[in-house]
C-alpha positions as CSV (number, residue, x, y, z in Angstrom):
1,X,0.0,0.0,0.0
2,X,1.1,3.6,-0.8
3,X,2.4,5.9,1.9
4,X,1.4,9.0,2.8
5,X,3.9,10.6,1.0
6,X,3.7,8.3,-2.0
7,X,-0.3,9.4,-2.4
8,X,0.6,13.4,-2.1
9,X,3.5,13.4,-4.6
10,X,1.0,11.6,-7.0
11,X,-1.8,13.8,-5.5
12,X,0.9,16.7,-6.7
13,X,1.7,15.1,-10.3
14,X,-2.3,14.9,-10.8
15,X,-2.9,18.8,-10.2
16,X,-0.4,19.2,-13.2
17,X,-1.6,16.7,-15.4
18,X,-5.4,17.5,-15.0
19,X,-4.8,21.1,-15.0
20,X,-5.3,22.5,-11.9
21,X,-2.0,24.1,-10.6
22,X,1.0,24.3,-12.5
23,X,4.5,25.9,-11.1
24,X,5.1,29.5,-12.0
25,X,6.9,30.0,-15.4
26,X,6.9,26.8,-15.8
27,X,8.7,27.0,-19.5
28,X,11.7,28.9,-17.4
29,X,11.7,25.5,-14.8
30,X,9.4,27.7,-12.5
31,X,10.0,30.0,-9.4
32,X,10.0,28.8,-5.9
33,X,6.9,28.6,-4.0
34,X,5.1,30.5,-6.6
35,X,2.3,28.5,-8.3
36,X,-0.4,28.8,-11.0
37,X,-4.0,27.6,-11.3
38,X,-5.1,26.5,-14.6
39,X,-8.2,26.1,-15.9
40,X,-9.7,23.5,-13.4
41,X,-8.0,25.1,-10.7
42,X,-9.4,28.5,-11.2
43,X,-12.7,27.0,-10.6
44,X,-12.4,25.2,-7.6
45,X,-10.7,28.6,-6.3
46,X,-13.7,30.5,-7.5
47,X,-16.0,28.2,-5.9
48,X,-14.6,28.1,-2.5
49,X,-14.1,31.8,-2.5
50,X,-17.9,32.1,-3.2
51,X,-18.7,29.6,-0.2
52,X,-16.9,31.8,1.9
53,X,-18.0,34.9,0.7
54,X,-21.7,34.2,0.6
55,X,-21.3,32.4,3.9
56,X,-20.4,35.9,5.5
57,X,-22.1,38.5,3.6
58,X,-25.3,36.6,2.7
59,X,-26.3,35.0,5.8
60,X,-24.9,38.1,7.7
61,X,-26.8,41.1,7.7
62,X,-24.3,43.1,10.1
63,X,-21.0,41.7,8.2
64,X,-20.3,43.9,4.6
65,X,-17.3,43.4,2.0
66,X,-14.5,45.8,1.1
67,X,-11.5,45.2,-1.5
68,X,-8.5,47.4,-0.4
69,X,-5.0,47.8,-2.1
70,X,-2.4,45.8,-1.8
71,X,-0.1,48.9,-1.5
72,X,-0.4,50.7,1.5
73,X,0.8,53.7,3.3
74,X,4.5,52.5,4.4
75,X,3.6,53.7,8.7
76,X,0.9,50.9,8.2
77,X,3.0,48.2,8.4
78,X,4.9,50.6,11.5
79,X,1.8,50.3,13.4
80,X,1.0,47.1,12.9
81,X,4.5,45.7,14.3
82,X,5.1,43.7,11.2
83,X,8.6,46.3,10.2
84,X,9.8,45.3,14.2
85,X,8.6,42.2,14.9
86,X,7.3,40.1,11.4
87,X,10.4,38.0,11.4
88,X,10.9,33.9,11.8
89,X,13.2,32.3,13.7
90,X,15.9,31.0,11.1
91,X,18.9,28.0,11.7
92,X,21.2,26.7,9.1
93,X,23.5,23.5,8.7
94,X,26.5,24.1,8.1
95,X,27.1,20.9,5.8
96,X,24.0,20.6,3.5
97,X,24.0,24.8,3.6
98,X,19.9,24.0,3.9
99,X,18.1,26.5,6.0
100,X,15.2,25.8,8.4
101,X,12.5,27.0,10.7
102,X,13.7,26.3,13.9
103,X,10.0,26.1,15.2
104,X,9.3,24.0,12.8
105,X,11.8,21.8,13.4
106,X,11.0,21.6,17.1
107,X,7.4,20.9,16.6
108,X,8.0,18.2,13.9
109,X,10.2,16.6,17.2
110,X,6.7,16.9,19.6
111,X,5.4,15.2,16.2
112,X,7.2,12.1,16.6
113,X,6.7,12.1,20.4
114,X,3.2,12.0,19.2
115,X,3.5,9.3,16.9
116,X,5.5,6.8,19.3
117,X,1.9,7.5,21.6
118,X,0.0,6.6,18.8
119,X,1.8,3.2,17.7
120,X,2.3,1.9,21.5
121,X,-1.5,2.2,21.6
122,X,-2.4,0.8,18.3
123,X,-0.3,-2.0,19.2
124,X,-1.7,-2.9,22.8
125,X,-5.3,-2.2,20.9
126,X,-4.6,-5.1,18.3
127,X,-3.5,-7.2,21.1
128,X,-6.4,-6.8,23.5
129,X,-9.4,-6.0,20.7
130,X,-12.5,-4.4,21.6
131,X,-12.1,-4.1,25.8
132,X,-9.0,-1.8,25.2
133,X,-9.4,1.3,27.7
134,X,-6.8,3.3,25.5
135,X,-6.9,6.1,28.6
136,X,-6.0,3.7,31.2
137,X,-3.6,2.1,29.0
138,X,-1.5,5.5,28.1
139,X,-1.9,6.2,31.8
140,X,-0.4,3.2,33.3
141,X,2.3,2.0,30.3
142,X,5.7,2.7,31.8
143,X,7.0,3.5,27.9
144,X,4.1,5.3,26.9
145,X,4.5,7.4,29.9
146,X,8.0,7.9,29.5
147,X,7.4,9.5,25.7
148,X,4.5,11.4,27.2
149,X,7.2,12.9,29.7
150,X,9.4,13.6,27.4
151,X,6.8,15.6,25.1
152,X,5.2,17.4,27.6
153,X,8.8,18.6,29.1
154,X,9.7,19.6,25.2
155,X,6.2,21.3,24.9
156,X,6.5,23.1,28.2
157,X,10.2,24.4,27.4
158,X,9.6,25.0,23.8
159,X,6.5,27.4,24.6
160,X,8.7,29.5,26.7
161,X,11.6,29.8,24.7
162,X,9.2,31.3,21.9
163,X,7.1,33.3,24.1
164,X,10.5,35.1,25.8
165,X,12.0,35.1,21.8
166,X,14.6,33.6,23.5
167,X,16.3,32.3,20.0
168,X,20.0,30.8,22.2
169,X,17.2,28.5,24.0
170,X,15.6,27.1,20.5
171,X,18.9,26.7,19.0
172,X,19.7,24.7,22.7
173,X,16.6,22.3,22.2
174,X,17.2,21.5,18.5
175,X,20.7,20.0,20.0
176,X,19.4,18.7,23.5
177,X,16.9,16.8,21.2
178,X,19.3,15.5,18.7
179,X,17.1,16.8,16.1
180,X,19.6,16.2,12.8
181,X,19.4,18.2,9.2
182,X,16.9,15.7,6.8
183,X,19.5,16.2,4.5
184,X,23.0,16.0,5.8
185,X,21.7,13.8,8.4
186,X,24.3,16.3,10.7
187,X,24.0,18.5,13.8
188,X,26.5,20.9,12.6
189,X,23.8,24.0,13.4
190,X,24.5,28.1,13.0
191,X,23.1,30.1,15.6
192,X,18.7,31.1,15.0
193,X,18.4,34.3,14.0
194,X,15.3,36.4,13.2
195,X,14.5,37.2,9.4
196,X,11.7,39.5,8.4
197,X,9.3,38.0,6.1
198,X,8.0,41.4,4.0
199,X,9.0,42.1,0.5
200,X,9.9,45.6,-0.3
201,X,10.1,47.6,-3.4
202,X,9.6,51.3,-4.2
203,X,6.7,54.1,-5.2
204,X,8.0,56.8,-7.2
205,X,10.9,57.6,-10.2
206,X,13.8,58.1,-8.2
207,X,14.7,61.1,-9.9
208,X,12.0,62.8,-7.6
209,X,13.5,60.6,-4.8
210,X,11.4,57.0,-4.1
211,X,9.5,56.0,-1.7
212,X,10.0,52.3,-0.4
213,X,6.9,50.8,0.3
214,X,5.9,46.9,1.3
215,X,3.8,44.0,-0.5
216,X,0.8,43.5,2.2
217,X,1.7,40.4,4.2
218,X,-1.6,40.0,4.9
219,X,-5.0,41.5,4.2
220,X,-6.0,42.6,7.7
221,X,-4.7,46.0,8.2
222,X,-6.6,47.1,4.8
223,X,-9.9,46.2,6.5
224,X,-8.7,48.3,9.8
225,X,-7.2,51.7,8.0
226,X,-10.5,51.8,6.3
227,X,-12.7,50.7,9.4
228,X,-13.7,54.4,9.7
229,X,-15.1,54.7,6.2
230,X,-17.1,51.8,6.2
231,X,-18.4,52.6,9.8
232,X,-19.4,56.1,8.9
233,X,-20.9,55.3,4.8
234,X,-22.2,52.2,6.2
235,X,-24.2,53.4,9.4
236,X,-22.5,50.1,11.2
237,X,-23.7,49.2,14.5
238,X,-21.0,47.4,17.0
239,X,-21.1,44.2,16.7
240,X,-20.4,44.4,12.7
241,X,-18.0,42.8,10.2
242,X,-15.5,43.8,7.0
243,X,-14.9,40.9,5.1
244,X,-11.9,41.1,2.3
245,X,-10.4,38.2,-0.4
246,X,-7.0,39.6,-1.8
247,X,-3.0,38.7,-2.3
248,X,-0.7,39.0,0.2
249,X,3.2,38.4,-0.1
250,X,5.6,36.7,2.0
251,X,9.4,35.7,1.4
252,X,9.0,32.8,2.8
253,X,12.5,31.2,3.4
254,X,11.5,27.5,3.8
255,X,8.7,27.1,1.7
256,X,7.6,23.7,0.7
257,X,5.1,21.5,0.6
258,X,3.3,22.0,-2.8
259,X,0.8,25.3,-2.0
260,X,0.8,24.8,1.5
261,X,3.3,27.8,1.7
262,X,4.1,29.8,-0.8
263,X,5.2,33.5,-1.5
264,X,2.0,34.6,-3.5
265,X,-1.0,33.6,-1.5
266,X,-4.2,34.6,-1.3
267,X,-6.4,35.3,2.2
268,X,-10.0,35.0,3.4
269,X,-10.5,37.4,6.2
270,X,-13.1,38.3,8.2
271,X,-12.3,41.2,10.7
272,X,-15.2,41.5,13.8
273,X,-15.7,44.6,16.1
274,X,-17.3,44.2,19.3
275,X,-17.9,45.5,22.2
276,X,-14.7,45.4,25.3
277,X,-15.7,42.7,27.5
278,X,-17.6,40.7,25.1
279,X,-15.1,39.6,23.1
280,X,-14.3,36.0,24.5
281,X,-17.9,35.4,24.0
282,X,-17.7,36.2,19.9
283,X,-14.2,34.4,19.8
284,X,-16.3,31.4,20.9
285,X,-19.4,31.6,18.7
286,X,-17.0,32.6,15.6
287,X,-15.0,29.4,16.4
288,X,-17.9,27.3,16.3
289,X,-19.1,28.6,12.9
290,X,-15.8,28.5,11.0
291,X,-15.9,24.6,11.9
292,X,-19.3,24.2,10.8
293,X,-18.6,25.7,7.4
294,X,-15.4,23.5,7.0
295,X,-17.5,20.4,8.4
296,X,-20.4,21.4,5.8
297,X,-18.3,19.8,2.8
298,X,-18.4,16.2,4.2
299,X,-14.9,15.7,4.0
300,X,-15.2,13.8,7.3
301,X,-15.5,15.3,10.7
302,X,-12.3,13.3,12.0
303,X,-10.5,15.5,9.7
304,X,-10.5,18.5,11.4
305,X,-9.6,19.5,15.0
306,X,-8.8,22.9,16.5
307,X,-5.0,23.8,17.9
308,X,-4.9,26.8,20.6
309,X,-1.8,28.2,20.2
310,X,1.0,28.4,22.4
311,X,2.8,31.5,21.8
312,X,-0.1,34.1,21.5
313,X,1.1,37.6,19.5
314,X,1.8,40.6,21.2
315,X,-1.8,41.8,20.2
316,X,-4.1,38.5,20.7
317,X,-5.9,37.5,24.1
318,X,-7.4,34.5,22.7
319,X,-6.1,32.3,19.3
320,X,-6.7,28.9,17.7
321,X,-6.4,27.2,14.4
322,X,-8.6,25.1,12.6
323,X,-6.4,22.4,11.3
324,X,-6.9,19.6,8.8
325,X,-5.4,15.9,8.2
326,X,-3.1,16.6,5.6
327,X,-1.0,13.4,3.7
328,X,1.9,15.4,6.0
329,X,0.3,15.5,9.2
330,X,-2.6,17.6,10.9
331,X,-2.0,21.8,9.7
332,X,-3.7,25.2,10.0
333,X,-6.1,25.6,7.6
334,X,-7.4,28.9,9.4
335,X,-6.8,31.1,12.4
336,X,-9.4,32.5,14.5
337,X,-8.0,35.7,16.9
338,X,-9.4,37.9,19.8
339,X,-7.2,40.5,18.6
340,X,-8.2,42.9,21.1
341,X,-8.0,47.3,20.2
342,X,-4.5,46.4,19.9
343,X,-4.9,47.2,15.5
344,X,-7.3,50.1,16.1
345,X,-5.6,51.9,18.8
346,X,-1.7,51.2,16.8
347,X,-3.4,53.0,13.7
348,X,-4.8,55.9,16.0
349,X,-1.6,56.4,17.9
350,X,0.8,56.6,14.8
351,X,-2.0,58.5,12.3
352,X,-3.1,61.0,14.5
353,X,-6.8,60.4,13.9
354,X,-9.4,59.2,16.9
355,X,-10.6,55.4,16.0
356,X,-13.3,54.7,18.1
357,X,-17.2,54.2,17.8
358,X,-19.7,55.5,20.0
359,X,-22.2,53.3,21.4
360,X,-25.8,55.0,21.6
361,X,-26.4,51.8,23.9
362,X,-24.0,52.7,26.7
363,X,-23.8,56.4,25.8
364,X,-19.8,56.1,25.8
365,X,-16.8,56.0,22.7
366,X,-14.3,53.0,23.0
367,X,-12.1,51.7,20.7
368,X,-13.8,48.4,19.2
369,X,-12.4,45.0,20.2
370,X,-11.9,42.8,17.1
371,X,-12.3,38.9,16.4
372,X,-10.5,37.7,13.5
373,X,-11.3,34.9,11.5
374,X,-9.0,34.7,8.8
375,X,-7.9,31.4,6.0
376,X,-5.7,30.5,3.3
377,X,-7.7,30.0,0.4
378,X,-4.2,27.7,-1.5
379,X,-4.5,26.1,1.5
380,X,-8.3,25.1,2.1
381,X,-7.9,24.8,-2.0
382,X,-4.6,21.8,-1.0
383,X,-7.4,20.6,1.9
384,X,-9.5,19.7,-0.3
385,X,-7.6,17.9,-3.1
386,X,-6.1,16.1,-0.1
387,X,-9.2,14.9,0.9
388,X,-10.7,14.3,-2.1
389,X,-7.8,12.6,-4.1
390,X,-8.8,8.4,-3.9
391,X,-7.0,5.8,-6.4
392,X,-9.9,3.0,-6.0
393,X,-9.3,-0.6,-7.4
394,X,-12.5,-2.2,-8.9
395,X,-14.4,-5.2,-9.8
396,X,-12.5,-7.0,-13.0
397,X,-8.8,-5.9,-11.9
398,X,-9.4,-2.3,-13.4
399,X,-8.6,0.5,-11.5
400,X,-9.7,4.7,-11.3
401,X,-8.1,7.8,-10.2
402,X,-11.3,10.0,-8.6
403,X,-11.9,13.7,-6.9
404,X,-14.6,13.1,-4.9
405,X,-14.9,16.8,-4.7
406,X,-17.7,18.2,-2.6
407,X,-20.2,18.7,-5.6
408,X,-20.5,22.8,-4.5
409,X,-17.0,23.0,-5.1
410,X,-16.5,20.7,-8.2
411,X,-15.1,22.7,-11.5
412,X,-17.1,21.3,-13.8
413,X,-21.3,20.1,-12.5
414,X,-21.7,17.7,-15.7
415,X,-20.8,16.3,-18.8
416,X,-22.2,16.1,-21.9
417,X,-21.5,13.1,-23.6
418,X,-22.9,11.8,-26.7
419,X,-22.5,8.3,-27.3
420,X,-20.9,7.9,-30.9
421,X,-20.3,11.2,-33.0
422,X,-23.4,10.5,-35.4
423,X,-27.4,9.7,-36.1
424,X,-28.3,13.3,-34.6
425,X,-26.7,12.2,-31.1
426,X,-24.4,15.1,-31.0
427,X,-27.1,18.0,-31.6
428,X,-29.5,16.4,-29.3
429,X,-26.6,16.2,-26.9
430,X,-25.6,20.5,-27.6
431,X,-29.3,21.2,-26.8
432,X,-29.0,19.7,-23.7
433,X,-25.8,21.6,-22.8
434,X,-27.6,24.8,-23.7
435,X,-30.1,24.4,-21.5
436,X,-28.1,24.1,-18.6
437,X,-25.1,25.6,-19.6
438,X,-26.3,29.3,-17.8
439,X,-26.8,27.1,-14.4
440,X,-24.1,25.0,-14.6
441,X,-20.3,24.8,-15.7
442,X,-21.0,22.2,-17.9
443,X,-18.5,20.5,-20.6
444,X,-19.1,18.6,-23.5
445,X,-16.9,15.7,-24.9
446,X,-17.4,13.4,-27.5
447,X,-13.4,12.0,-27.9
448,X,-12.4,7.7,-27.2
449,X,-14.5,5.4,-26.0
450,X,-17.7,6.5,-23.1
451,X,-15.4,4.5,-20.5
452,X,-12.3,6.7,-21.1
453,X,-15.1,9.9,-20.8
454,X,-15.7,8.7,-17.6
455,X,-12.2,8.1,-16.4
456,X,-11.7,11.9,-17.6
457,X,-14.7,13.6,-15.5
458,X,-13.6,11.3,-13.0
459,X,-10.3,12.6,-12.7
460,X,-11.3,16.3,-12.2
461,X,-14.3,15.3,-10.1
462,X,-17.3,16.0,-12.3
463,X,-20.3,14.3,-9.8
464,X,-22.5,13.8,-12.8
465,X,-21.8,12.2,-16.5
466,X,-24.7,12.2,-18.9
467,X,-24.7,10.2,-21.7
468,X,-27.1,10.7,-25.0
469,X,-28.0,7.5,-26.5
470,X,-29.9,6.0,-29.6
471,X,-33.1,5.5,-27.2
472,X,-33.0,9.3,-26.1
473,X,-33.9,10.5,-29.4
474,X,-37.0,8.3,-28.7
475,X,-38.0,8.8,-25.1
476,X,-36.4,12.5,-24.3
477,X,-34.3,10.2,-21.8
478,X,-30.7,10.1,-21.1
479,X,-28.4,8.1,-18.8
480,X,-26.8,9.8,-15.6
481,X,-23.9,8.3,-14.3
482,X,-23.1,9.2,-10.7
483,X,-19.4,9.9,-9.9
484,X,-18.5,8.5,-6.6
485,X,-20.8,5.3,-6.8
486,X,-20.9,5.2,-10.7
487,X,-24.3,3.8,-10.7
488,X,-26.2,4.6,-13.4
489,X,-30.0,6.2,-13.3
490,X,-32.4,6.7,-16.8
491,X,-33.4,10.3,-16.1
492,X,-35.9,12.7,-18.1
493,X,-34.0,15.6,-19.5
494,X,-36.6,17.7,-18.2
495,X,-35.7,16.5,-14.7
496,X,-31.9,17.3,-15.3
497,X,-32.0,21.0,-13.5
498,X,-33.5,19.5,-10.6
499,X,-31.1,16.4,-10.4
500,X,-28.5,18.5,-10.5
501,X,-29.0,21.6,-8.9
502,X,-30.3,19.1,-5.8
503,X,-26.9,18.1,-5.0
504,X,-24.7,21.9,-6.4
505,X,-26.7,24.5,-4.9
506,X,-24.9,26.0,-1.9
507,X,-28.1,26.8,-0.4
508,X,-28.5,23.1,0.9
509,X,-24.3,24.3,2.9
510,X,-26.0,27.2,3.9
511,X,-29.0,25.4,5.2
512,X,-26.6,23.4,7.4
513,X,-24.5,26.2,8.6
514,X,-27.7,28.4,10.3
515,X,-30.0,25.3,10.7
């Protein structure tokens, strides 16, 4: 059977060949971390931008959009604490001359702690079948308690060394735990040191003398410079929302891991200002509805799980992510802040203007507090290959490659297949696709054999196939072929909208999410 890896390298391969994300420039061998969506990827983008989109501004009446520039004022990113402070701690090995995050090394060591758990107990669970207390087990096994020990002690020191950015400590634990370069295999380590993460460039000829300005490293501080405006032309009552989908840049030193993190990304961010004191309250309720939208999609609950963070920011009171199972281990799909009046108050001090709202309620001006919810859409877009990707093996020895895609998401709805290229099957099969065509992303294909159709649609996760035979020119009936079970259903063309619009409305997600 395939590993992990094995599956996400051809996972990988498949987004290529099927075209859904090729590397940047690919005819000049590519740029690091910088990828393109082709044609089926720019669909599944759109569609899970429009699932988030609609999720906030539709079914919230006090939550409104804005779309702010990606260059900003350069005291922006002053105030924010992202010239000072937005930096990762860096160590290189001397012999393979490979640089890492020393975090990330660190936490990939609690990893394995974790893992040694996990096999002890799946081992004593084999052995004593179904009355296996695994609770009582991890609490009494001498080993298992020994690597729990050892992970909570490397947890426990590990959180402190970030949260005093103590970088001599982090370099001490990546040699304490024997934690070796993956490729030299060495612990021949440089010192950590800090390395901001913002690209610069500059405004202006320099003949009149530039300006250097940033690339935005994230959307947020576009929704808070302009939280005034839409207060004011909005009428916005505390509690209310901005919501903003844009670019943001980030010279990523060790980026890896296909589009998990890259140097052109794009962000989903939803920025929520409340009242002081009630802020713990909204961090909770937001938390609970970011995991219902992700659970909506039927990916399988077990897939997610939330991960409160250790080392909060200098600005948060409260912060978790959403992670999700990835080939490479459980990772942050989305974070969700209680940023406090930490942005809005930054942006009053070094502007000069008074930020605050004033509440007709208790008859008083405060700055707002603010809960963030904010998501990668490259990576909810890898989440979702990840957990739709399947190789099956079926009856007769043959085998498929399928995205089961949540149908809401899929890039294409249906396919339009006629069954030979003749006898008036084609034209019948056209009027079909123009009568659903302004609903649906449909396609139409009538190249190789219907069984090599199938394996196409299949491929890029079309959920329905429908084929126009001899018969339908006779009965106004055509065959459906269902994606994930591949049964096949005789269905009226008139009852085609219906069929398919049943299972790719978001509605019926919506439903779920306010139900």
């Amino acid at each position: 059977m395939a590993t992990q890896e094995e599956v996400f390298k051809k996972m990988v391969s498949h987004c290529k060949e099927y075209g859904f994300v090729f590397p940047s420039s690919d005819i000049y061998d590519g740029l690091a971390a910088v990828y393109d969506y082709g044609q089926m990827g720019v669909e599944l983008k759109n569609n899970i931008k429009k699932y988030w989109w609609d999720s906030m501004i539709l079914l919230h009446e006090n939550i409104v959009g804005i779309d702010a520039a990606i260059f900003m004022h350069p005291t922006t990113w002053k105030a924010s604490g992202h010239v000072d402070a937005f930096n990762d701690p860096l160590i290189d090995n001397r012999d393979s001359k490979k640089r890492y995050r020393a975090d990330v090394l660190i936490e990939e060591q609690i990893a394995k702690y974790d893992e040694k758990i996990n096999k002890e107990v799946e081992k004593a669970a084999k052995k004593f079948g179904e009355s296996f207390d695994a609770e009582l087990f991890k609490s009494t096994n001498p080993r298992v308690q020994e690597h729990i020990q050892k992970r909570e002690a490397l947890h426990t020191r590990f959180a402190k060394a970030l949260n005093d950015n103590n970088l001599d400590e982090l370099k001490q634990i990546i040699l304490d735990e024997g934690i070796v370069c993956p490729i030299s295999g060495t612990k021949n380590w440089t010192d950590v040191r800090q390395f901001n993460l913002m690209f610069t460039t500059e405004m202006g000829s320099t003949a009149d003398g530039s300006t250097k300005i940033y690339l935005r490293p994230e959307t947020a501080q576009g929704i808070f410079v302009n939280y005034l405006n839409v207060q004011k032309t909005g009428r916005m009552r505390i509690p209310f929302g901005i919501a903003q989908i844009g670019k943001a840049f980030r010279n990523e030193i060790v980026a890896r891991q296909f589009i998990f993190r890259m140097r052109e990304f794009e962000q989903m961010e939803m920025q929520f200002f409340v009242r002081p004191g009630s802020e713990m309250e909204w961090f909770k309720h937001w938390k609970e509805f970011r995991l219902k939208w992700h659970k909506a999609l039927g990916l399988g609950d077990e897939k997610y799980r939330f991960h409160d963070h250790d080392k909060l920011a200098h600005y948060a009171n409260a912060a978790t992510d959403i992670e999700f199972e990835m080939p490479f281990g459980f990772k942050e799909v989305e974070g969700i802040h209680s940023r406090t009046n930490f942005d809005l108050s930054q942006h009053a001090k070094y502007s000069g203007k008074k930020i605050e709202y004033y509440d007709p309620e208790l008859g008083e001006s405060y700055t707002p507090y603010v809960i963030e919810t904010s998501i990668g859409v490259d990576r909810m877009f890898l989440s979702i290959m990840c957990g739709s990707y399947k190789e099956e093996q079926l009856e007769g020895g043959d085998s498929r490659v399928v995205l089961q895609l949540p149908p809401v998401l899929a890039p294409v709805k249906a396919a339009i297949l006629p069954l030979v290229k003749k006898d008036g099957l084609p034209e019948k099969a056209r009027e079909i696709m123009d009568s659903l065509k302004f609903d649906f992303k449909c396609v139409y294909d009538e190249k190789d054999s219907i069984g090599k159709r199938y394996r196409r649609q299949d491929a890029v996760g079309t959920p329905f196939c429908i084929t126009v035979d001899h018969d339908t020119l006779n009965d106004n009936c055509v065959t459906v072929r269902y994606r994930d079970s591949m049964k096949q259903d005789r269905v009226k063309i008139e009852d085609l909208h219906a069929l398919i619009d049943a299972q790719v409305n978001m509605k019926n997600l919506f439903k779920k999410l306010i139900g």
